[in-house]
C-alpha positions in Angstrom: -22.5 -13.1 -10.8 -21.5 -12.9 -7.1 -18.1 -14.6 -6.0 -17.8 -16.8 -3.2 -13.8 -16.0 -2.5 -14.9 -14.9 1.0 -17.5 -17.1 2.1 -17.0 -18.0 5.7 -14.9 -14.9 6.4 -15.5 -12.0 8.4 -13.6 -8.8 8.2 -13.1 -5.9 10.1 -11.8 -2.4 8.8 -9.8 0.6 10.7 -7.8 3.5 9.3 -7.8 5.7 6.7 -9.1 4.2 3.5 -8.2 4.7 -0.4 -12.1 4.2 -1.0 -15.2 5.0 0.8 -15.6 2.4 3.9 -19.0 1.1 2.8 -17.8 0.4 -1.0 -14.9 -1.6 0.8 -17.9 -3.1 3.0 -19.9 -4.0 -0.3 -17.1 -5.6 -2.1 -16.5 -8.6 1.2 -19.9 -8.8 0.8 -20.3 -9.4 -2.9 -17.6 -11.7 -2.2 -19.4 -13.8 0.3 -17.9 -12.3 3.5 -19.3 -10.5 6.2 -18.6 -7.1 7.8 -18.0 -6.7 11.2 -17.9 -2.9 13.0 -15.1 -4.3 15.7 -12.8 -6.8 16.5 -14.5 -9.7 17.8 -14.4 -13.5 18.4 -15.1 -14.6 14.9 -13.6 -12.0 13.2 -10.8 -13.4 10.6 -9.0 -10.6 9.2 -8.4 -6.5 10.3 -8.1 -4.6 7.4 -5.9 -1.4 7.5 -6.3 1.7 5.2 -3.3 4.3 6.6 -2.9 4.8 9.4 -0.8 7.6 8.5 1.3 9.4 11.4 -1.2 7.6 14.6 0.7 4.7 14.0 -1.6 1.9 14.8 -5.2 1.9 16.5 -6.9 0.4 18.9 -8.8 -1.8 16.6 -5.4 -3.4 15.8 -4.2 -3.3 19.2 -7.2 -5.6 19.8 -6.3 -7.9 16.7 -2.5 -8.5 18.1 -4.5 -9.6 21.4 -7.0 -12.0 19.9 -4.6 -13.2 17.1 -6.7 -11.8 14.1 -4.9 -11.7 11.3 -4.2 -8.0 10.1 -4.1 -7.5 6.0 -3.5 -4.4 3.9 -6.4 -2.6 1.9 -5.0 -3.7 -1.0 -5.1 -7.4 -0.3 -8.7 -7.1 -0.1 -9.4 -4.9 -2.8 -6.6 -6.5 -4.9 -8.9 -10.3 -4.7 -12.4 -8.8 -5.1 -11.3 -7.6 -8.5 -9.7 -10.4 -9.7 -12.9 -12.5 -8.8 
């Protein structure tokens, strides 16, 4: 039974993951949230894998600008399983 804990959201994703991008993809999505390649109007949350020794990127240089709010991996990951 699909969840509806992110219905109305979109998310965005940069960085090095723990998982494979399109299984982190597939769990917003069986959540009822959408995936969006970039930072955009309409884009509610960056979520950041590692970004290891680069320090930030430029997808959450452009979150900081627009106000998006930036989450760990693990706070998505973390509420898809507990749905």
């Amino acid at each position: 039974m699909a969840s509806n804990k992110f219905r109305g959201l979109t998310f965005a994703i940069t960085g090095t993951l723990s998982r494979r991008r399109d299984d982190i993809v597939q769990m917003i999505c069986d959540a009822g949230g959408r995936f969006a390649p970039r930072v955009s109007n309409g884009v509610n949350y960056l979520v950041v894998g590692d970004t290891g020794r680069f320090g930030t990127t430029t997808k959450m240089c452009e979150a900081h600008k627009r106000g998006t709010r930036i989450i760990a991996e693990g706070e998505v990951t973390g509420h898809a399983h507990r749905l």
